[in-house]
C-alpha positions in Angstrom: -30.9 8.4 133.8 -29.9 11.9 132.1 -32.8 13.7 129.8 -32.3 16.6 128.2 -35.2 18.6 127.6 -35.2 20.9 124.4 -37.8 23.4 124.6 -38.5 26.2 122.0 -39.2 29.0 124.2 -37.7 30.8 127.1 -38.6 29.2 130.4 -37.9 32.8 131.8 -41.0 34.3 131.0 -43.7 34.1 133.1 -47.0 32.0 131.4 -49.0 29.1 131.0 -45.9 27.3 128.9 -43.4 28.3 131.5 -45.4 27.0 134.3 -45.5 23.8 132.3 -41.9 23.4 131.6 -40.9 23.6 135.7 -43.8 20.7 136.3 -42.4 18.9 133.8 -38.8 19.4 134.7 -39.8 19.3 138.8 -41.6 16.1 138.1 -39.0 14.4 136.2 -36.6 15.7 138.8 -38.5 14.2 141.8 -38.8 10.6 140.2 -34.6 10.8 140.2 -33.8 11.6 136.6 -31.5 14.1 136.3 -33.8 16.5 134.0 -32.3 19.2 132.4 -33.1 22.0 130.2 -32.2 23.5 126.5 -34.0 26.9 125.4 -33.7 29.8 123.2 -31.9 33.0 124.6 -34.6 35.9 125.3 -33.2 39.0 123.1 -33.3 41.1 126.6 -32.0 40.7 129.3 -34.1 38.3 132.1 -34.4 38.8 136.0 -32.6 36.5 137.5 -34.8 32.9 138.0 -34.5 30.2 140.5 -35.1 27.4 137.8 -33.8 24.8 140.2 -32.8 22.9 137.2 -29.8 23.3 135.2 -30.7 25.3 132.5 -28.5 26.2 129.1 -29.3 29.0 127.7 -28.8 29.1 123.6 -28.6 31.7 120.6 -30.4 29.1 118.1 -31.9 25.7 118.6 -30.6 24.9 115.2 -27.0 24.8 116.0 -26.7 22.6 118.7 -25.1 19.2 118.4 -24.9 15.9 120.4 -20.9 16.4 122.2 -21.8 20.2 122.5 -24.5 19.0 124.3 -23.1 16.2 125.9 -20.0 18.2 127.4 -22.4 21.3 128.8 -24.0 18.9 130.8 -21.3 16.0 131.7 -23.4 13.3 129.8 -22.4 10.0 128.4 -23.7 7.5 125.6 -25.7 4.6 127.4 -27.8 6.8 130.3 -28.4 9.6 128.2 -31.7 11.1 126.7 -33.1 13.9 124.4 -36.5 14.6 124.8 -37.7 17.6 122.3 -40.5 19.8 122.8 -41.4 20.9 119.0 -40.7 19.8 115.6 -38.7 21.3 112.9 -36.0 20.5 109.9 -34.2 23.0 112.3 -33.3 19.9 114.6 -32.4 17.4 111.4 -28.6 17.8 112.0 -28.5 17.3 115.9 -30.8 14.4 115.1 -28.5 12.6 112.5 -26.0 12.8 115.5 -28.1 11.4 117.9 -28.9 8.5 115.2 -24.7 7.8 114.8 -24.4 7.9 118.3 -26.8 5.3 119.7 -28.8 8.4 121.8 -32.0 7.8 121.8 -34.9 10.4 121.6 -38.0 11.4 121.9 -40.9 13.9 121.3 -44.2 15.1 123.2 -46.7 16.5 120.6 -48.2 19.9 121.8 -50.1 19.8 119.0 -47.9 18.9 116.1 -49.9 15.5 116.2 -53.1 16.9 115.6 -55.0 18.5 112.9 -58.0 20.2 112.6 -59.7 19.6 109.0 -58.9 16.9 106.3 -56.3 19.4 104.6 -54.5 20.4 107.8 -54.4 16.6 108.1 -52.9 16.1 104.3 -50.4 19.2 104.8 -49.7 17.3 108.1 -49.2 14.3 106.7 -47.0 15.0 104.1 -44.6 17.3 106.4 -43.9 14.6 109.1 -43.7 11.8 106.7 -41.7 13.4 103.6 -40.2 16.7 104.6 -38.9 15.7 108.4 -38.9 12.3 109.2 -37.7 12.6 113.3 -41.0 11.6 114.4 -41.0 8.5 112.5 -37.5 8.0 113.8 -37.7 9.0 117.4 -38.0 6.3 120.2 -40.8 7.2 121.6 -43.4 10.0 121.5 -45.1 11.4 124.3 -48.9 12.2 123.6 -50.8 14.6 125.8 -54.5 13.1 125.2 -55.9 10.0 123.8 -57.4 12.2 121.2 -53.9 12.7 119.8 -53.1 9.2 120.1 -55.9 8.1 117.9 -54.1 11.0 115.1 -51.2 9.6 115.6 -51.7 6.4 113.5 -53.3 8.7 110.6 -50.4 11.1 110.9 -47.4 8.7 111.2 -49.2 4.9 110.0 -47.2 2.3 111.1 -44.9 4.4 113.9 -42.5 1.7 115.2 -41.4 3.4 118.3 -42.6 3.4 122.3 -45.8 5.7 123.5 -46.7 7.3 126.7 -50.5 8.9 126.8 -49.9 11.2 129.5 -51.1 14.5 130.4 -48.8 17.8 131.5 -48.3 17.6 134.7 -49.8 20.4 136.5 -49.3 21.9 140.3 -51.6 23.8 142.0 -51.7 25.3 145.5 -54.1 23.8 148.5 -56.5 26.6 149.5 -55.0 28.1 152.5 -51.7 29.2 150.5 -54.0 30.8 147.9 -57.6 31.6 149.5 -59.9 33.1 147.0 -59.8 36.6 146.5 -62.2 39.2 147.6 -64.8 39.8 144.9 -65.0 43.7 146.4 -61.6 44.0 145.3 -62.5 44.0 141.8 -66.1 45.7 142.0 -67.7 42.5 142.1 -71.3 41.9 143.6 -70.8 39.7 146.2 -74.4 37.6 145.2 -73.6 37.1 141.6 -72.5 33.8 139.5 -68.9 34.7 138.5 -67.4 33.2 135.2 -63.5 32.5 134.5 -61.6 32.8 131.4 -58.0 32.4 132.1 -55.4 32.7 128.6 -53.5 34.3 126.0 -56.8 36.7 124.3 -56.4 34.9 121.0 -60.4 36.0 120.3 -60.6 33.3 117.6 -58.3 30.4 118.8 -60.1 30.5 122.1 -63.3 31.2 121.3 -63.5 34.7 123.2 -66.1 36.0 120.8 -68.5 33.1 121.6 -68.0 33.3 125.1 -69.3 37.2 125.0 -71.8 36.4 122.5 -73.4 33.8 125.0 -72.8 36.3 127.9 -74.7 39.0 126.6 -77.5 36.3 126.5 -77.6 35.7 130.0 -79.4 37.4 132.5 -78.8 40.8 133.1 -77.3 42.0 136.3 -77.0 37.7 137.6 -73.7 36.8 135.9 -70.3 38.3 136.1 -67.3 37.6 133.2 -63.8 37.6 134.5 -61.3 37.5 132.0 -57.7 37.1 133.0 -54.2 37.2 130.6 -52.3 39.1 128.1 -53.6 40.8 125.4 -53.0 38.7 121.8 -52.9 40.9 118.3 -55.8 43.6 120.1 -57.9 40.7 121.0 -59.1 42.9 124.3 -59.9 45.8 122.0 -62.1 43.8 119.7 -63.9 42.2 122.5 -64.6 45.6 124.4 -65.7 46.5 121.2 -68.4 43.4 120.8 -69.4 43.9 124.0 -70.9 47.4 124.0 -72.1 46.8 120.6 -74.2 43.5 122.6 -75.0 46.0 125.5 -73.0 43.7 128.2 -69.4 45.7 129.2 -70.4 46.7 132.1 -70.4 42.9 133.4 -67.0 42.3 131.9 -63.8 42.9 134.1 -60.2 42.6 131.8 -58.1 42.1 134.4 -54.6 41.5 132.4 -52.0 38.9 132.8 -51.9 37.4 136.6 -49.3 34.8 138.0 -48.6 33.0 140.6 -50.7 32.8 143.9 -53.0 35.8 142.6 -54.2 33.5 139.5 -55.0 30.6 142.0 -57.2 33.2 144.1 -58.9 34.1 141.1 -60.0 30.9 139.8 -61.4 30.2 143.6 -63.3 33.3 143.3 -65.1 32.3 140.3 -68.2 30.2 140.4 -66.9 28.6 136.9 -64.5 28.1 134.4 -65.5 28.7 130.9 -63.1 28.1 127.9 -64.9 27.2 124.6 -62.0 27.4 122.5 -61.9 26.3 118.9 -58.9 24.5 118.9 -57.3 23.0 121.6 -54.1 21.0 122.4 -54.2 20.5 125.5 -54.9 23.7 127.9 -53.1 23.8 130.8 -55.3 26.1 132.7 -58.2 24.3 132.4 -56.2 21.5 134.7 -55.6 24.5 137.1 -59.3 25.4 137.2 -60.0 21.9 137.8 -57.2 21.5 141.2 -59.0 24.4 142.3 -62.5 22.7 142.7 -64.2 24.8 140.0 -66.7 23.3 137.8 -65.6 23.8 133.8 -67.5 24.2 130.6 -65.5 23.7 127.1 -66.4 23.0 123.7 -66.3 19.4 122.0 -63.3 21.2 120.1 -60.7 20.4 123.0 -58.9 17.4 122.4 -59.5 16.3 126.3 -63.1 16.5 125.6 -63.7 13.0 125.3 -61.5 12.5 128.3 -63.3 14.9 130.3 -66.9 13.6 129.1 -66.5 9.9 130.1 -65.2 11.3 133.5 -68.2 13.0 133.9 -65.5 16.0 134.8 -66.8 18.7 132.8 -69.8 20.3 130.5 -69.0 20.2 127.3 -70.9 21.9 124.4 -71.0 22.3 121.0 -69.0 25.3 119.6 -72.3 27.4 119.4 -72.8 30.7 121.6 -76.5 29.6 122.5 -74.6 26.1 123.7 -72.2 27.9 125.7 -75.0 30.1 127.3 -77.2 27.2 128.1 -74.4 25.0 129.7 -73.5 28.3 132.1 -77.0 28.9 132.8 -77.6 25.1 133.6 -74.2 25.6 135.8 -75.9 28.7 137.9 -79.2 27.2 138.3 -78.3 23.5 139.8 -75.9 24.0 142.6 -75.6 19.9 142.4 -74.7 20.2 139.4 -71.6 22.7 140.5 -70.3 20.4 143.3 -70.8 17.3 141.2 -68.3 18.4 138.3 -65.8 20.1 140.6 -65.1 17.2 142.3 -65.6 14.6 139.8 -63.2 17.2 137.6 -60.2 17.7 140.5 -60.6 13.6 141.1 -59.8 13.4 137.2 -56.8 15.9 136.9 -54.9 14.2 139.9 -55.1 11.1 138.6 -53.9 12.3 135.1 -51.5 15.4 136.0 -50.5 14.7 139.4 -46.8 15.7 139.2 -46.1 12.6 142.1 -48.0 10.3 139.3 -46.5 11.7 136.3 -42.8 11.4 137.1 -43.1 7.9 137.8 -45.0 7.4 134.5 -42.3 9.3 132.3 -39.6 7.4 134.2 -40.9 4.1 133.3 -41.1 5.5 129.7 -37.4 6.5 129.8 -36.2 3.0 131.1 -38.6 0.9 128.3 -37.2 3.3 125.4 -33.4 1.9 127.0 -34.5 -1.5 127.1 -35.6 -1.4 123.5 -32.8 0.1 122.1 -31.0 -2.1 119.5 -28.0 -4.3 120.3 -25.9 -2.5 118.1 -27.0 1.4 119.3 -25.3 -0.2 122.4 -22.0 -0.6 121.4 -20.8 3.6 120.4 -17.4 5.3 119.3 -16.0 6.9 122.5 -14.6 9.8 120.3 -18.1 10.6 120.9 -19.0 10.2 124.0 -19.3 13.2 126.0 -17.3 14.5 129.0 -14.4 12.7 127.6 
């Protein structure tokens, strides 16, 4: 089976989202469907990238059509697959091609299936059911938590089409290709408890201002806060700036945007993850966190929450910055406690983002969406076909 993969962002950039857009692909790939990739051109020139998928590379997502498409990658009607990665009327005329020629396709929700407050779920609502209808028409819809699934039928009522509950699959190293890192390296106290914040510094999305808030309340001169990733509208300013003004800077370390096996030695450095975001899709590093044995602490905000909470995989508190101090200082003062959630979290995330599990999972998606297609999608113009 061919899938094409539309994606609305480089994937040659390094990040959180590119990271996820190789799992998915490499999953995919492993599980013998030819997964392949669409994404927008970056306006500058790229190093050169050893994708390891066939990638095209396009001026605008909104021009692209089925037999352009079809002839870039050699596909045909009958074993072919779009799978789109973002929503937009941009996509309605590729769509309407798809729907002539008997292609089915599909859509994960990062997000665009959830909503926050009764008149994000109205606007919502209105958009997906009035204004741009592919959702409604797609075969199937790929949904990254059960918490999106239970939107879902308040978003789209009635959706006709196939589902797949899955989360992203996510890769992490085993310890020896990524040992932790040497807290000395980074003027760390070698008997202190360490905190981990690893993301974008979107202070309000991720709930960065809480997180110092409840910091500053902890013991002086016990606790460390490490906070990795690139900076977000001045988000770093403003929280150097609420830190000395709560006396605490000195036991913050910014340490900028890490990749690769450096971010892996990180997170084993830390004593715990910490990400109390408001809002949440999904949050691809906290999976990392939790393949790296470290114990996590997120708000009831995170639409894995209840996931994580019947797992018994994580704390999680209440958005409040006495919440979030409490759950850390719980965390440092019952080592049980520590080794209980690590593994209990790591258990969880390979069972639900294990790339080896997750390929399998989207494959048998792909092959039910085939079966179901209707008699007469089947039977498809050749002028149309592509490669011909």
């Amino acid at each position: 089976m061919n899938v094409v993969h539309l994606f609305p962002y480089s994937v040659k950039v390094s990040g959180g989202h590119t990271n996820a857009i190789r799992a998915f692909i490499d999953c995919q790939r492993a599980s013998g469907i030819n997964a392949v990739g669409i994404a927008p051109a970056l306006a500058a020139a790229a190093a050169e990238t050893d994708l390891e998928f066939p990638l095209a590379e396009v001026a605008s997502l909104g021009s692209l059509r089925w037999l352009t498409i079809a002839r870039r990658f050699n596909l045909e009607v009958g074993n072919s697959l779009l799978h789109f990665h973002s929503v937009g009327r941009k996509f309605i005329p590729l769509i309407k091609d798809l729907r002539v020629a008997g292609v089915p396709f599909v859509f994960t929700s990062h997000g665009q299936l959830g909503f926050r407050n009764a008149g994000h779920w109205f606007l919502k609502l209105v958009y997906l059911n009035v204004f741009d209808r592919s959702l409604r028409k797609a075969a199937g819809l790929h949904l990254l938590t059960e918490c999106a699934n239970r939107q879902l039928k308040l978003l789209l009522p009635g959706y006709p089409g196939l589902k797949l509950v899955q989360g992203h699959p996510v890769t992490a190293p085993n310890p020896a290709a990524a040992p932790a890192a040497a807290r000395s390296d980074y003027g760390i106290p070698g008997d202190v408890f360490v905190l981990i914040f690893l993301g974008r510094l979107d202070v309000w999305t991720k709930g960065l201002d809480l997180l110092v808030t409840a910091f500053a309340s902890l013991p002086a001169g016990r606790f460390r806060l490490v906070i990795v990733g690139p900076d977000w509208n001045g988000g770093q300013a403003k929280l150097e700036r609420q830190a000395e003004q709560l006396g605490c800077r000195d036991g913050i370390h910014f340490l900028g945007p890490v990749y690769g096996a450096k971010k892996y030695s990180l997170l084993r450095m830390a004593d715990a993850f910490v990400s109390p975001s408001r809002h949440e899709a999904f949050g691809i590093t906290l999976i990392e966190a939790l393949l790296c044995d470290r114990p996590l602490v997120t708000s009831i905000k995170l639409n894995l929450a209840p996931e994580l909470s019947t797992a018994t995989a994580a704390l999680i508190t209440p958005l409040t910055a006495g919440a979030i101090a409490s759950a850390l200082a719980r965390l440092a003062a019952e080592p049980e406690l520590r080794h209980s959630l690590a593994r209990k979290g790591k258990t969880w995330a390979e069972l639900n983002c294990d790339p080896s599990r997750t390929g399998a999972r989207f494959r048998e998606f792909y092959q039910s969406i085939s079966k179901n297609l209707p008699t007469s999608d089947r039977l498809i113009p050749r002028a149309i076909v592509g490669g011909a």
